[in-house]
N, C-alpha and C positions, 0 to 999 in steps of 0.2 A: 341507594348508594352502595357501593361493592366494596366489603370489608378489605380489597387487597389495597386501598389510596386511603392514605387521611385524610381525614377534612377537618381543618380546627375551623376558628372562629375567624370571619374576619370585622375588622373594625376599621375604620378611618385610620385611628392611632396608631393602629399597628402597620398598616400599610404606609404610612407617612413616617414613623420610624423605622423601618425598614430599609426604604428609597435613603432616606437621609443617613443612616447607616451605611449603606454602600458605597452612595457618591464621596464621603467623607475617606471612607476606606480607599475606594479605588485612586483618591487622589494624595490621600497621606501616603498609597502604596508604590504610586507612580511617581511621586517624589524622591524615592528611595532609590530607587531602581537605575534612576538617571537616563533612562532611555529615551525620554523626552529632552532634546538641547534646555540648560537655561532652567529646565524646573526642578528643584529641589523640594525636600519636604518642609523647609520653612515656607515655601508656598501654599503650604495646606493650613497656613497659621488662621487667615481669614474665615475661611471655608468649614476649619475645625471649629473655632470659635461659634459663628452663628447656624451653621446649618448640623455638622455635631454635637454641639453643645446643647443653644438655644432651643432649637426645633427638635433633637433627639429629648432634651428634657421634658418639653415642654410634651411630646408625644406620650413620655412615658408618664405622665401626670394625666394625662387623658385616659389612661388605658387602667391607671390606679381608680381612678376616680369611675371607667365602667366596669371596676371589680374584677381585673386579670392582673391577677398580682404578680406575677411570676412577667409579663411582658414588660409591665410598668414598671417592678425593678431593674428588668433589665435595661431600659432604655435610657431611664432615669438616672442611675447610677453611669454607663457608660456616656451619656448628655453629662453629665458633669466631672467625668474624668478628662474628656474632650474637653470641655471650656475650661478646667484648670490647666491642660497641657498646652492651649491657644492662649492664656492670658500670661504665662509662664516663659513662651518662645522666647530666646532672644536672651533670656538672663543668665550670667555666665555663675553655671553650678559644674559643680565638677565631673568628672566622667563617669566617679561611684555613685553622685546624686543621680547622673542621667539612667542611668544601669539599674539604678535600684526604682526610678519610678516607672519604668520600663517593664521591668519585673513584677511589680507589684499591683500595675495594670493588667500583667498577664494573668496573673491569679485570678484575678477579677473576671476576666474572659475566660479561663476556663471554670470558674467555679458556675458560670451562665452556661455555659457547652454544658457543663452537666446538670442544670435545673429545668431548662426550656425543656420542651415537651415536643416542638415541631422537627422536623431531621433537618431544614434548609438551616435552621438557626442555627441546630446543635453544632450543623459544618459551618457556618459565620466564626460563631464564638468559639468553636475552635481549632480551627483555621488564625484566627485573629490573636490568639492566645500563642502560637507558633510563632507568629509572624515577632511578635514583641519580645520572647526567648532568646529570638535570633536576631533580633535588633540590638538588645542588652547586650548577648554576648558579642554582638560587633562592637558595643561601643566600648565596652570592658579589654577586648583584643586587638582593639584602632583597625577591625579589619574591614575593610568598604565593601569589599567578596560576600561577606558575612550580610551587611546592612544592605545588599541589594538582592541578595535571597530570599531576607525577610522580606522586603519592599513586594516581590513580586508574590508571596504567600499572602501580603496583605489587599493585593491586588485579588487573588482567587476570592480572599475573604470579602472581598467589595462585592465582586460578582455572584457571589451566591448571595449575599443580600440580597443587593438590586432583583436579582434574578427571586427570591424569596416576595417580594412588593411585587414585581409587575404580577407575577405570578395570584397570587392574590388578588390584584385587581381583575385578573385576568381569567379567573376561574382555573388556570393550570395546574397540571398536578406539583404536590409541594410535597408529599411522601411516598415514598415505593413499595411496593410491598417486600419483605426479604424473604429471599430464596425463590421467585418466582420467574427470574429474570427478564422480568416484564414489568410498567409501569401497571397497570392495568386493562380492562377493556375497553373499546371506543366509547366513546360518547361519557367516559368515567373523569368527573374532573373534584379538583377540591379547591376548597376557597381558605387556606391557611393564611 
């Protein structure tokens, strides 16, 4: 293998929280965004709930339990920020409550931006960690300008998920080398 591509490890767990990470993303992101007629991000209530939540938790207890602590937290921890912010939809807290769990999920994602060890991740969680900055301070500023900037940072942050899982399953490369301006050589793939 050619030290200019990583190759992590791949697992089930990780490739299955990964996917489920993204599509959660890319749809909590497109709800924001409004670019879609009709869809809003309380439409990502269901979707956060069991495939963020459920299946993000459930992924990263898999990924505990084959000793990669650092994916398993991550997965684990953000599977259950999702299924609290999906059972939570809909109840009316105030704008500082929304702003401050908005925040305080941000943290969450970037303190993951800087533990994970793959670059697809690092750019997910934080990419995801912006996205939620700029959510907060829309909802803190009533500005909709603001919550659809985030929306669509949370939209990149889905796609380099997603794009992190197929990749994965796919043998694609999933690190660059830096300063070579090149992915690597042909036939060089990794399985992160």
């Amino acid at each position: 293998m050619d030290s200019d591509v990583s190759a992590g490890r791949t697992t089930t767990s990780s490739v299955v929280g990964r996917l489920a990470l993204g599509i959660t993303l890319l749809v909590f992101g497109l709800g924001h965004t409004a670019v879609i007629d009709g869809v809003t991000a309380a439409d990502a209530v269901s979707l956060a709930r069991y495939v963020g939540g459920v299946a993000l938790f459930l992924a990263g207890l898999l990924a505990l339990r084959d000793g990669d602590t650092v994916t398993g937290t991550a997965f684990s921890v953000v599977g259950a920020l999702w299924f609290t912010w999906a059972v939570s939809a809909g109840a009316q807290v105030s704008e500082n409550a929304a702003a401050t769990f908005l925040l305080l999920f941000a943290l969450v994602a970037l303190t993951l931006a800087l533990a994970v060890r793959e670059q697809l991740d690092q750019g997910t969680y934080g990419l995801f960690a912006i996205a939620l900055v700029l959510l907060a301070v829309g909802v803190l500023a009533d500005s909709g300008g603001l919550a659809k900037v985030g929306g669509w940072v949370a939209v990149a942050a889905g796609a380099v998920a997603w794009y992190a899982g197929a990749a994965a399953l796919a043998q694609w490369p999933t690190a660059f080398a830096r300063g070579s301006g090149r992915a690597g050589r042909s036939g060089v793939t990794a399985t992160g």
